[in-house]
Steps between C-alpha positions, in 0.01 A plus 500: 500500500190355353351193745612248291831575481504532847351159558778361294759643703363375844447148350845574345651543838346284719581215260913605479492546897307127508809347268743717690361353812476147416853494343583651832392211685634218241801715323382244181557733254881704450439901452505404118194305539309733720547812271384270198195408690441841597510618208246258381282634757533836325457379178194276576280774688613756248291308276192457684195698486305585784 
């Protein structure tokens, strides 16, 4: 795995297990809601380039 990519997947992870965390703590969002915003989080640092 090439550094990038694994740069992406540790900023990947640590921001799911941040929302995981948070929702957690609150239980705002309904399991719905938390695989929509995780998959966001895929999505968005997919696209970066590092």
């Amino acid at each position: 795995m090439s550094d990038a990519n694994e740069k992406k997947l540790n900023t990947m992870k640590a921001k799911i297990l941040k929302a995981e965390q948070e929702n957690l703590k609150t239980r705002e969002k309904t399991n719905d809601q938390m695989v929509e915003s995780i998959r966001r989080i895929i999505n968005d640092e997919a696209k970066k380039n590092y």
